[in-house]
N, C-alpha and C positions, 0 to 999 in steps of 0.2 A: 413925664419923668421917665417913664419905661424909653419913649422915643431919645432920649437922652443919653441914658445909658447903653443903646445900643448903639447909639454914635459912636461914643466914647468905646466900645469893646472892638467893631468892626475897627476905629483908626489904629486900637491899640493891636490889633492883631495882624495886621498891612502892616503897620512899620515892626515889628518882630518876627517876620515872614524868613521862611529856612532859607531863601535866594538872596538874604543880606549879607554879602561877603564884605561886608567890613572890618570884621576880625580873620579874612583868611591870606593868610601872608603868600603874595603869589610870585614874591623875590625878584618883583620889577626892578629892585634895588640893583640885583647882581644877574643880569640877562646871561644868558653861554651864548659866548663872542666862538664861532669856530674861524680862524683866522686864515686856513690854510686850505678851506672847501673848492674853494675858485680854482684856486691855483691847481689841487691835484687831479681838477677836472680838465684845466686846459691840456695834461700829458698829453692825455688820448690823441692819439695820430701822429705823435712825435714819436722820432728813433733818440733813444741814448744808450750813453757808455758808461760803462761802474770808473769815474774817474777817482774812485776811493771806496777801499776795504778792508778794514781792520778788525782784527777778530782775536781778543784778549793781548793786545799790542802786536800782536804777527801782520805784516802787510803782506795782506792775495789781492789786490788788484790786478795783478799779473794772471792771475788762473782767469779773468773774464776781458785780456786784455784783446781780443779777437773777436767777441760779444757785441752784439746791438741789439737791443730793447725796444722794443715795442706796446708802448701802453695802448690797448684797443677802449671804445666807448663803454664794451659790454662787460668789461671789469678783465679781459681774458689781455695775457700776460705772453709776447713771443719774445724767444732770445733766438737770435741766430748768429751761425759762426760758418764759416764755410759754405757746405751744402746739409747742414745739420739744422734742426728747428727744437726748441726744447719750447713747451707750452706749460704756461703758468697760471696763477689769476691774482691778481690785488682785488683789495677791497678797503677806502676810505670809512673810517670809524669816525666821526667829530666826538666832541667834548662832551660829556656827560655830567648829570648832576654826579654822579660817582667817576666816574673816570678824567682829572685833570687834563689831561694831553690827549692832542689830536692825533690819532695811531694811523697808521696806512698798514694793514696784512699782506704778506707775499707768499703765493706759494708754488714753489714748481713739485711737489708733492711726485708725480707721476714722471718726469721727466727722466731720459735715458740718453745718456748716464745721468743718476744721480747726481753726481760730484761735477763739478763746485756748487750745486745750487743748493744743498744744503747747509751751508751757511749764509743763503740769500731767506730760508723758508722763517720768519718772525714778524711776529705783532711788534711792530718799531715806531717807535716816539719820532713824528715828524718833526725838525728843529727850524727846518727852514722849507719854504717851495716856493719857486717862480716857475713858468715857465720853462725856464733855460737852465734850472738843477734843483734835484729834491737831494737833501740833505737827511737822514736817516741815523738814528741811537736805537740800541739794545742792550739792555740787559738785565741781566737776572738777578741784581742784586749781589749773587756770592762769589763767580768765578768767570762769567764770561760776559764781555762789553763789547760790542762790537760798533761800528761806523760804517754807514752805505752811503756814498755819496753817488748820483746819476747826473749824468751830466748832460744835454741835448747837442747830439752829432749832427 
C-alpha cells in the first residue's frame, strides 16, 4: 500500500511540475512581423538623395538638393555636398511588444553646419523601404509632421 501511494504522489508531482507552461500564454497567436528589417539593412553602401521633405507642409527638399547620403554597415550616416562632409548615424528600431511601428533614428547631431540637418535629426515611422527609397513620417502629435523621402542615386 505504502508502495502505492508513492506511486501515486511521485506521478502526481511530475505532471504538476513548475516547467508546465501550459497555462503560459507565449502569444504564438500574434508573432512581431518586423517587415522592413531587410530592407533597411540592404542601404548600407548605397548613395541617396532627400527626393522629399516636408516639415509641417513647408517643402525643403531644395535645402538637400546638392546632398548624397551614404548609409555605412556600422550604423554611421555621411551626407556630402561639394567638398563638405556632414557625419551622422541611424539606427533601425523593429517592432516591439510596446512600440507598433518600425522606427529608423537619424542623427546628424554634431554636424557643421547644423542647418538643414536638423530637421533630418528624429525617431521616424518607416512607411515604406526597398532598396531603391526609404519612405520616412514624423510627428509629434500637436504641431509638427514631417515626410523624408530617400531616394537611391
Amino acid at each position: 500500500m505504502k508502495k502505492i501511494f508513492l506511486l501515486l504522489s511521485i506521478i502526481l508531482l511530475v505532471s504538476c511540475s513548475s516547467d508546465d507552461d501550459s497555462n503560459i500564454d507565449t502569444n504564438d497567436d500574434n508573432p512581431i512581423v518586423n517587415q522592413y528589417e531587410d530592407d533597411i539593412a540592404s542601404i548600407a553602401g548605397n548613395f541617396y538623395v532627400i527626393s522629399q521633405l516636408t516639415v509641417s507642409g513647408e517643402n525643403k527638399t531644395m535645402e538637400f538638393s546638392d546632398y548624397t547620403f551614404n548609409y555605412k554597415a556600422d550604423g554611421s550616416l555621411v551626407a556630402r555636398v561639394n567638398l563638405l562632409n556632414a557625419s551622422g548615424v541611424y539606427n533601425y528600431i523593429g517592432k516591439t511588444s510596446q512600440e507598433s511601428n518600425e522606427l529608423l533614428d537619424i542623427s546628424f547631431v554634431n554636424a557643421n553646419p547644423s542647418e538643414p540637418f536638423m530637421d533630418l535629426n528624429e525617431r521616424w515611422t518607416i512607411e515604406s523601404a526597398t532598396v531603391d527609397q526609404v519612405s520616412l513620417r514624423f510627428s509629434n502629435g500637436v504641431d509638427i509632421n514631417k515626410m523624408l523621402v530617400f531616394t537611391k542615386s
